[in-house]
Wavefront OBJ file of the C-alpha trace (Angstrom):
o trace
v 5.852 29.369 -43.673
v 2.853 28.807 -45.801
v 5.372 26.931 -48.591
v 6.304 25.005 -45.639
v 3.527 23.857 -44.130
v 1.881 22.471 -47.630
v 5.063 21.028 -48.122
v 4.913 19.367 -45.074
v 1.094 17.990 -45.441
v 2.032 16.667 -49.079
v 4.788 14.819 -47.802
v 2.580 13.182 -45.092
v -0.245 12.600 -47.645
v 2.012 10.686 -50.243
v 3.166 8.928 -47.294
v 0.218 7.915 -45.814
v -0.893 6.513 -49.386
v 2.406 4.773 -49.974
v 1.459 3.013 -46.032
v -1.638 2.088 -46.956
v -0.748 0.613 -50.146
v 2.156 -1.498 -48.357
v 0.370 -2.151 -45.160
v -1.446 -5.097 -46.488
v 1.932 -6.393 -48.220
v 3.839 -5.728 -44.563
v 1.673 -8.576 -43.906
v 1.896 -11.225 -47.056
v 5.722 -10.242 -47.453
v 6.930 -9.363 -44.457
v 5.468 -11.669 -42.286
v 4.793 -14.599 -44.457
v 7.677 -14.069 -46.718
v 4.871 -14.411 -49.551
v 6.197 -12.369 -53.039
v 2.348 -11.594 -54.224
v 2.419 -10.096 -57.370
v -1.038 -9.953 -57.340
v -1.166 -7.562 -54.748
v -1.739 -4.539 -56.891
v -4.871 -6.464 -58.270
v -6.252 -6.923 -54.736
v -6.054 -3.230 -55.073
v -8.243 -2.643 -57.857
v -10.564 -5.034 -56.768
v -11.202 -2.888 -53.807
v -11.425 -0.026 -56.342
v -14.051 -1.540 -58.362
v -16.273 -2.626 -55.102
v -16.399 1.142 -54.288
v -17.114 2.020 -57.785
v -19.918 -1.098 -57.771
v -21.469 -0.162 -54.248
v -21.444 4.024 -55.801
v -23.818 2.414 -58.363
v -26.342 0.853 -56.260
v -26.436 3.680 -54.302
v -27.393 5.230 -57.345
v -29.878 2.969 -58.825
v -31.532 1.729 -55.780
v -31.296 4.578 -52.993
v -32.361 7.775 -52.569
v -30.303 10.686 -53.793
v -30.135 11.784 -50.376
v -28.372 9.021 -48.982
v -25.634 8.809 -51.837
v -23.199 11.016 -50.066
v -22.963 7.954 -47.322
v -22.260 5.676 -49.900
v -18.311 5.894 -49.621
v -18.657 4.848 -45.291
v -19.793 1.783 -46.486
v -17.623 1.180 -49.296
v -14.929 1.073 -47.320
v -15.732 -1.981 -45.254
v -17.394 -3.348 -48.920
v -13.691 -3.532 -50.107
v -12.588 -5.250 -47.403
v -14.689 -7.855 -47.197
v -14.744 -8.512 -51.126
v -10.950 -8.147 -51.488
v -10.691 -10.134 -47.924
v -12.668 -13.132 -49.676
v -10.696 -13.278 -52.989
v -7.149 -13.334 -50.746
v -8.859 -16.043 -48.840
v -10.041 -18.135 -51.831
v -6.230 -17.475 -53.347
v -4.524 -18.437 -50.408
v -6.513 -21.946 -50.027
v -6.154 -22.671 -54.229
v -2.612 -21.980 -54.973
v -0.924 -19.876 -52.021
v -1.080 -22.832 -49.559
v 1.317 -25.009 -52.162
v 3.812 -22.448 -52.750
v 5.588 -21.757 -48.663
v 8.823 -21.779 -48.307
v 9.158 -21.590 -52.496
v 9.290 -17.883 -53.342
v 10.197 -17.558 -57.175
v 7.027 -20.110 -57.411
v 5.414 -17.695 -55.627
v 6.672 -14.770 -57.606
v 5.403 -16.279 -60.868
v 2.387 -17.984 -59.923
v 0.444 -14.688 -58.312
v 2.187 -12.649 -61.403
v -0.373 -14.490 -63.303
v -3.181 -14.446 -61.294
v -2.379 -10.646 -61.268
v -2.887 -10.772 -65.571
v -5.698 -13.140 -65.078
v -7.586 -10.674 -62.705
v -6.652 -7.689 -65.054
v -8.110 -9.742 -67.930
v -11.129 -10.199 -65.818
v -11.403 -6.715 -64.701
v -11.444 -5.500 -68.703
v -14.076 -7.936 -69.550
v -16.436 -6.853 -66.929
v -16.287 -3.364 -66.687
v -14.435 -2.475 -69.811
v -10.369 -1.298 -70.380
v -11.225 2.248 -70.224
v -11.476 4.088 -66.768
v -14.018 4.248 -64.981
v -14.454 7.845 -62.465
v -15.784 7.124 -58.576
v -17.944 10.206 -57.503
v -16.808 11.803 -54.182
v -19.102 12.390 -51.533
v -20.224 16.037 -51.192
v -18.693 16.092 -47.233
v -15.005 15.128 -48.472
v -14.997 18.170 -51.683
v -13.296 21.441 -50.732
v -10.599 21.550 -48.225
v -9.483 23.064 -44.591
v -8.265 26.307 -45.026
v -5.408 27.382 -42.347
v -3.875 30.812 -43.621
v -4.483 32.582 -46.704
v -3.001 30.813 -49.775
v -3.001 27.466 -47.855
v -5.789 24.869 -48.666
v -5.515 21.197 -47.127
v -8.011 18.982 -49.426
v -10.249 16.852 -47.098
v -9.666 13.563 -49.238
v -6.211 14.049 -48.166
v -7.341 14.473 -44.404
v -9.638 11.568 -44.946
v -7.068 9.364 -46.459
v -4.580 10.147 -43.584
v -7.072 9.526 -41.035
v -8.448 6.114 -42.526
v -4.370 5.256 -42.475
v -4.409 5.935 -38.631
v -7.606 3.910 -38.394
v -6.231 1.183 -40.371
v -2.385 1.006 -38.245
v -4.269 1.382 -35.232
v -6.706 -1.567 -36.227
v -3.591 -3.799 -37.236
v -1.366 -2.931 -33.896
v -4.085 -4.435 -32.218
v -4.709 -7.139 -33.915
v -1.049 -8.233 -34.128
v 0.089 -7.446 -30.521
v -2.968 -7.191 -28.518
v -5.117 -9.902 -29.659
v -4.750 -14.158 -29.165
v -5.250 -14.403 -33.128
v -2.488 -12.120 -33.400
v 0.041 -14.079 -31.074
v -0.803 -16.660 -32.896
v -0.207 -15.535 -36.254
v 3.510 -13.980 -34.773
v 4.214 -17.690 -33.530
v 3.292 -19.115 -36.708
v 5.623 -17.112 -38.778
v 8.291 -16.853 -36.074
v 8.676 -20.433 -36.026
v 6.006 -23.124 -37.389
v 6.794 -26.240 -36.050
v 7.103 -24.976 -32.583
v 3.520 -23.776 -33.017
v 2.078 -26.633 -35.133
v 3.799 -28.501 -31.634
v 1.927 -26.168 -29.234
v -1.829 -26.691 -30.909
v -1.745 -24.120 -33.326
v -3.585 -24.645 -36.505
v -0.576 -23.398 -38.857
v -3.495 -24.030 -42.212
v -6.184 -21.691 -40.226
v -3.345 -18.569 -39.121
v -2.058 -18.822 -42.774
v -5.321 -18.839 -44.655
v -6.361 -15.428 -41.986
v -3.550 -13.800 -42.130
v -3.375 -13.954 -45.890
v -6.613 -12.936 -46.139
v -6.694 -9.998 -43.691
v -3.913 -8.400 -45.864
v -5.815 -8.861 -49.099
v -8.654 -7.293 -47.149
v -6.311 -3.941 -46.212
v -5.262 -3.575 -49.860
v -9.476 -3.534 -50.632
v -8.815 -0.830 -48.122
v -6.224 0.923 -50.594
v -8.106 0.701 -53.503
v -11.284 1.796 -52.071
v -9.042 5.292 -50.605
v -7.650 5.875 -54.064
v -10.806 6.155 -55.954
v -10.759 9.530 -54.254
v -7.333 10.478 -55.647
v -8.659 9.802 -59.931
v -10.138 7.454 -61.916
v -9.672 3.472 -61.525
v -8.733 0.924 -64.145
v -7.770 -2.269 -64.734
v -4.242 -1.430 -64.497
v -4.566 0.348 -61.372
v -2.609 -1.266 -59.447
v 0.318 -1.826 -61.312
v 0.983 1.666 -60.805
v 2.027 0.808 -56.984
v 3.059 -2.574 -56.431
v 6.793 -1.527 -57.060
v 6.428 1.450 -54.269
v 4.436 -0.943 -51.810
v 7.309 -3.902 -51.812
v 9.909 -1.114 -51.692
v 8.640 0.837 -48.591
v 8.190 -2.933 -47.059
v 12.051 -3.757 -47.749
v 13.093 -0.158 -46.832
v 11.371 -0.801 -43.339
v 12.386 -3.989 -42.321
v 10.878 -7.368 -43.437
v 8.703 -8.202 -40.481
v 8.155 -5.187 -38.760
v 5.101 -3.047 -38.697
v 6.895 0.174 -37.398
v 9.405 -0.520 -40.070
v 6.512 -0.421 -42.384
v 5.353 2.888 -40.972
v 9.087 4.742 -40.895
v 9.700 3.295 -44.743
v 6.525 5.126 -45.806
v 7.038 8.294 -43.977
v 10.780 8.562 -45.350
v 9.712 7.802 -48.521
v 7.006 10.131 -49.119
v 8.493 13.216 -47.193
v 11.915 12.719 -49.773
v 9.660 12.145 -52.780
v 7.701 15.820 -51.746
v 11.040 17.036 -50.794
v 13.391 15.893 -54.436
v 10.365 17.198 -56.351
v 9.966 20.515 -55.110
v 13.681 21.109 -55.781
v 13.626 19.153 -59.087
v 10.810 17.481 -60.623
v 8.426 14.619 -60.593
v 11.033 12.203 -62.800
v 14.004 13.396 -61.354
v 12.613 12.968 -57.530
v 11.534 9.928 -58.089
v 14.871 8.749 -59.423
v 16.982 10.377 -56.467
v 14.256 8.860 -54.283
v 15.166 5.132 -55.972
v 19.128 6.080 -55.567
v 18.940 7.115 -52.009
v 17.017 3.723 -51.332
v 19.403 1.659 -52.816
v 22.341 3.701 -51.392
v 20.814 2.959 -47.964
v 20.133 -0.992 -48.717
v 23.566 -1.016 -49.266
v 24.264 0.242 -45.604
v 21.916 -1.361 -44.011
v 20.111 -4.579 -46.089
v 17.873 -5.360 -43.075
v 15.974 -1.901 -43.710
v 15.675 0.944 -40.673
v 14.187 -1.891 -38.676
v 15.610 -5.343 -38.406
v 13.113 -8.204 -36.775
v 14.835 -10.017 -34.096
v 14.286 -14.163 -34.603
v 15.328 -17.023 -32.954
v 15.444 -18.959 -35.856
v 18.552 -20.676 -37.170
v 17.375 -20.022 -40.900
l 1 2 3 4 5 6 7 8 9 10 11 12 13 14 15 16 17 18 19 20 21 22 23 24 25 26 27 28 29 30 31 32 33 34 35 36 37 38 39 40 41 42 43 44 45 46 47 48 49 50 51 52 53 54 55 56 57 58 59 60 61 62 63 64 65 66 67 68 69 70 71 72 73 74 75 76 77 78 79 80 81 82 83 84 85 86 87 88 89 90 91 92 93 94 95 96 97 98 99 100 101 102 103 104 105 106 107 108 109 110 111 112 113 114 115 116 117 118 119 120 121 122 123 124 125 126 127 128 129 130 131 132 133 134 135 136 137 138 139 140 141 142 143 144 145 146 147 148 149 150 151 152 153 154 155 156 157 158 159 160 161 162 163 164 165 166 167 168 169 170 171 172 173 174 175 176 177 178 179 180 181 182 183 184 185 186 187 188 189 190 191 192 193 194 195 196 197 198 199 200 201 202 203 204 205 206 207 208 209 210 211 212 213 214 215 216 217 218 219 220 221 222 223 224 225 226 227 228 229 230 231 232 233 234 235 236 237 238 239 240 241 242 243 244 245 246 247 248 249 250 251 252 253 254 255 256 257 258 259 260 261 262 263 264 265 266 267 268 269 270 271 272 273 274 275 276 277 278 279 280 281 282 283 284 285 286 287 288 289 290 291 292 293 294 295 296 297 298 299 300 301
């Protein structure tokens, strides 16, 4: 039972990392068919405005307020990584709809550029975030079985973050808008929708949730340059598992993901689960190339 349930939170934790990773490219990818490249550098840039707002904290506060750095850090990253997605989108991004291997190649260098910038500022070695004192140790359920708060506090944030985005995309008027923009443009730029405003937002907002990922995995080890190379491949390939389009798709793709990955490991190892993990995926695509969840369109394209 105890093997079980650690098992079981493991698999949920990977997931929930893998969802917030690909939440933000749900968004650029799924919705505005977008191949950023440069997504895994939006990352780090949300790592390194935690790491930045740990040092003020530091230098300028007292030492009894550092522990609170990390609440606002979080909405730091978003607002930094938020800013650069917005400045991207209204330089280059705008010029490359409808053009996706222009895409591809354009924010693959931005991605190198913002590595190169990221090594002469801070320096190509890693840098370590400090965790505040309230997320070290863990809840303890039954003897033997220890569930790390960072963990909890990652998996919570994720909730925050889905919860956040559900109502922004299907309970707001910005979020209509954004689903009639993408759904079909003409019949919104017809209706008196400002097609340049949605785009430049929407872009934006899912720069700002992968600030979000990089500020959750300076809890998880120490940040670099190259940080988020290490998850751009898993982010567009729970997005395509899911369903282009769909944020529930987005949510199952994770889940599936992570809870095989736990489960081909603990019978194997890390290499070989993460190869049966790639095998099963493509195996599925096969089956189904829509992903678990297709989006339903009126579109003739």
């Amino acid at each position: 039972m105890e093997v079980f349930l650690l098992q079981l939170f493991n698999g949920l934790s990977i997931s929930s990392i893998l969802l917030l990773v690909a939440l933000g490219l749900a968004i650029t990818f799924g919705l505005m068919k977008v191949i950023n490249m440069a997504h895994g550098e939006l990352i780090m840039i949300g790592a390194y405005s935690t790491y930045l707002t740990q040092n003020l904290f530091q230098d300028y506060l007292p030492k009894s307020m550092f522990d609170w750095y990390f609440v606002l850090a979080v909405p730091v990253s978003f607002i930094i990584a938020f800013l650069f997605g917005l400045i991207l989108e209204m330089s280059l991004i705008r010029f490359l709809y409808g053009r996706p291997l222009d895409s591809l190649l354009a924010t693959w260098g931005v991605g190198l550029v913002l590595q190169q910038l990221a090594r002469s500022i801070f320096g190509a070695p890693n840098v370590a975030v400090t965790s505040p004192a309230w997320l070290n140790g863990g809840l303890k359920i039954m003897d033997g079985t220890l569930l790390p708060y960072k963990r909890i506090f990652i998996i919570a944030l994720v909730i925050a973050c889905l919860v956040a985005m559900y109502f922004y995309i299907y309970r707001s008027h910005e979020g209509r808008r954004m689903r009639a923009v993408m759904q079909n443009r003409d019949m919104a730029s017809c209706l008196g929708i400002s097609t340049r405003r949605v785009d430049a937002m929407t872009f934006a907002i899912g720069s700002g949730i992968a600030g979000i990922a990089g500020c959750a995995l300076t809890l998880l080890g120490p940040i670099g340059p190259s940080l988020g190379t290490y998850y751009i491949v898993d982010a567009f390939m729970v997005v395509v598992l899911g369903g282009v389009g769909k944020l529930v798709g987005t949510v199952l793709g994770a889940t599936g993901i992570g809870m095989f990955n736990t489960l081909f490991e603990y019978w194997t190892n890390a290499s070989l689960g993460k190869v049966l993990v790639f095998v099963c995926i493509v195996a599925f695509l096969q089956w189904k190339p829509m992903g678990l969840v297709a989006m339903r369109t009126r579109s003739l394209d």
